[in-house]
Each structure stands twice: as C-alpha cells, then as structure tokens.
C-alpha positions in Angstrom: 75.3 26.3 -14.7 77.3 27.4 -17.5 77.4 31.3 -18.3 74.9 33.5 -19.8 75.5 33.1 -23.8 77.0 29.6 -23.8 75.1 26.5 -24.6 73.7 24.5 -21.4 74.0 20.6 -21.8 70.9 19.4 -20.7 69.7 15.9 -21.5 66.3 14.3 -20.9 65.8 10.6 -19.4 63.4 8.3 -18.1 61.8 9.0 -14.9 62.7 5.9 -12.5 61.3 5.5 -8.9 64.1 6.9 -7.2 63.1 9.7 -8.4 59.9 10.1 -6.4 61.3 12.2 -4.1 62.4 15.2 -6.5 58.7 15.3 -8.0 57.0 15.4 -5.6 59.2 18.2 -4.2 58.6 20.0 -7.5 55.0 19.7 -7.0 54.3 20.6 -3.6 56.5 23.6 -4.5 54.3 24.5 -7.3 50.9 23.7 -5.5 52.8 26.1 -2.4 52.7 29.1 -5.5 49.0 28.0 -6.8 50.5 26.7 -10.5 47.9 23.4 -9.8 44.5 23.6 -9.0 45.3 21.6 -6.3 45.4 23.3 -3.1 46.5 20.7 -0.8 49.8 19.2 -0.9 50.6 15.1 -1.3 51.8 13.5 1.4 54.8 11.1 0.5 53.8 7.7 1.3 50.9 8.5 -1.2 52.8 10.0 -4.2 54.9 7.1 -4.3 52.1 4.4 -4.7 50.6 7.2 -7.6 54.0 7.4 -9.0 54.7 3.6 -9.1 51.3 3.6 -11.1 52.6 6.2 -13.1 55.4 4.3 -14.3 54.3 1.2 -15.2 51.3 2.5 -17.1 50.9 2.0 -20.8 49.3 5.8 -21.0 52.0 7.4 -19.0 55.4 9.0 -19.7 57.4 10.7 -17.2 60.6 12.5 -18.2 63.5 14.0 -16.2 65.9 17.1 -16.9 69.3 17.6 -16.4 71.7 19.9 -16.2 75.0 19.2 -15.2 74.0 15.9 -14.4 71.9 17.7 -11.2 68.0 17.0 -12.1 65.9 20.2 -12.1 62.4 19.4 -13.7 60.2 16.8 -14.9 57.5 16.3 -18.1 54.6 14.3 -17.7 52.8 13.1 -21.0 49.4 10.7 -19.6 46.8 9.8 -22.3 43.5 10.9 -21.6 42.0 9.9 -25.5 43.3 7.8 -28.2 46.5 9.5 -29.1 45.5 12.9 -27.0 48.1 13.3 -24.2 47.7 15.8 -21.5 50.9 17.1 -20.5 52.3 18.2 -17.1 55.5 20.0 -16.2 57.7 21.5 -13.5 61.0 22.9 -12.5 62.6 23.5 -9.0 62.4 27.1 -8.3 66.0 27.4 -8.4 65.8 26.7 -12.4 63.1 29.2 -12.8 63.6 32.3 -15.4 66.7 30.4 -17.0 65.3 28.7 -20.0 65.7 25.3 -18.7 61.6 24.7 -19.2 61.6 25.6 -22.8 64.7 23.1 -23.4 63.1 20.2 -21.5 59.7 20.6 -23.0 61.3 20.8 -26.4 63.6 17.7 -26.0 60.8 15.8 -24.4 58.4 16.0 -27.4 61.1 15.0 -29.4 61.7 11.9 -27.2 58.2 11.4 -26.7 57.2 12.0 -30.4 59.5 9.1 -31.4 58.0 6.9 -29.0 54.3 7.5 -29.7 52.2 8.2 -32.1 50.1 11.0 -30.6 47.8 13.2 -32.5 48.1 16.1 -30.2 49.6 17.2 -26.7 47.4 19.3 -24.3 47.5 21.5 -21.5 45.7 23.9 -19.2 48.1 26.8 -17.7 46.8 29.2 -15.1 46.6 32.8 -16.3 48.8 34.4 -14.4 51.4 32.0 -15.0 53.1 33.8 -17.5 56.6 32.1 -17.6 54.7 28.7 -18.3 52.5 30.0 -21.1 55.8 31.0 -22.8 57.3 27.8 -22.1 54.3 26.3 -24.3 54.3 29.1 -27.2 58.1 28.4 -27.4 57.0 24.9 -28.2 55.0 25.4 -30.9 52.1 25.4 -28.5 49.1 27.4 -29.8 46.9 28.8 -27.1 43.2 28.4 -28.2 39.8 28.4 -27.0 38.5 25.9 -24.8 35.2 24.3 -26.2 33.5 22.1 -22.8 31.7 19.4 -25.8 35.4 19.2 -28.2 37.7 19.3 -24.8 35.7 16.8 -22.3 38.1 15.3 -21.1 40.0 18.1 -19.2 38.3 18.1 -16.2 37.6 21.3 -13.7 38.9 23.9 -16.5 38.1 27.0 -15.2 38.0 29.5 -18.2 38.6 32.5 -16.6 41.2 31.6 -14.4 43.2 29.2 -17.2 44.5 29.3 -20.9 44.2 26.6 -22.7 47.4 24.8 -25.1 47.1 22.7 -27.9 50.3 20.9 -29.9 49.6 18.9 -32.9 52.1 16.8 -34.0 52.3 16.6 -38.3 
C-alpha cells in the first residue's frame, strides 16, 4: 500500500469463479465479527454452487477490488424489484480502517450505473457497524427509515438492531 497522503490505485473488475475462494473468506470473516445476520458460516463446496449461480444470473453483479493488483473486497449488487438492487459488500480485515470500502463502493456504482438502469441501490447495515454506515454516507447513501409495507422485500430487518440505506440514482 502506498503511503498515507498519496493516491492508492485501486481498480474494480468482474468477479470470475476463481475467485470463490476470497469471498467466501471475506464472508465467513465477517459473519465470525456478526456484520451478517447470519450466524453460521458456509461451507465451501456450498458457496461455490451459490456463487456459480451468482454469476450467471441476469439480477446479479459481483465486483472485485484491487489494490496493487492484490484483491481485498468485493460488491454485490442482486435485484430484488424491477430496477431495486440490494447491495452487499466486504473487505479482508487487513483493508479495514484504510478507505479502500469507500473507493470500491464508489467505483462500483459507477461501473454498475453504466451497466444498468437501476432506480435505486439498498442496504441494511448493523448498528454497531459504524465503519460500514460511513462507507454508505460517503456514497451518497442516505440512511432513512425502514417502512415493512414500502421496503418488503428486505427480509428479516430487524429495526432496532439495523439502519437502513437508500441510493437513488438521477
């Protein structure tokens, strides 16, 4: 990594399946510090067959970042409406507290937002996760209030334990 005050040269790509390996890594490092509701973590042989899904879906976009051509973190856009897309993302813990999130969240709604036409980009962050919720206000993120009848289709939100994020695109 370059030094504090210089520019870092991160670029995003195209998640491809050798690439399983690092997400699921991510994730089961994130589930380990409670970022997910999920409390159990996936077993290989079974995030591979959900990833291979994952990348040949129509509704699904998966981004990589890079620094130093090393890959530290991934973005996950899936469609859950017309033109709604949920978003996931994750960092090794290595990358944490070094504004490599904010970067690859920004450059991956660029990429993403040139691809599709969404609407609007969604997520649910726990409350205690403060470094993620500033990933998303960074973003032009707006944290707002989570209505069960307008949001339906975020499943097992948990309102005191998780803020809610909405980006619209113009």
């Amino acid at each position: 990594m370059k030094k504090k005050g210089s520019k870092l040269a991160i670029r995003v790509v195209k998640a491809r399946i050798s690439d399983a390996r690092l997400i699921i890594k991510i994730h089961n490092s994130a589930v380990r510090n409670r970022y997910f509701n999920s409390i159990n973590q996936v077993q290989f042989n079974k995030h591979l067959v959900w990833f291979k899904k994952k990348l040949i879906s129509k509704k699904t976009e998966i981004y990589l970042g890079k620094v130093n051509n090393i890959k530290f973190g991934y973005v996950r856009f899936e469609e859950i409406k017309k033109k709604v897309f949920e978003i996931s993302l994750g960092n090794l813990p290595i990358y944490y507290n070094k504004g490599l999130g904010t970067i690859l969240l920004k450059k991956s709604l660029i990429k993403f937002g040139k691809k599709y036409k969404a609407k609007k980009v969604i997520s649910t962050v726990k409350k205690f996760n403060i470094r993620s919720q500033k990933v998303f206000l960074k973003n032009g993120f707006i944290k707002t209030k989570f209505n069960h009848k307008k949001h339906f289709t975020i499943n097992k939100f948990n309102i005191r334990k998780e803020n809610y994020f909405e980006h619209k695109f113009s």
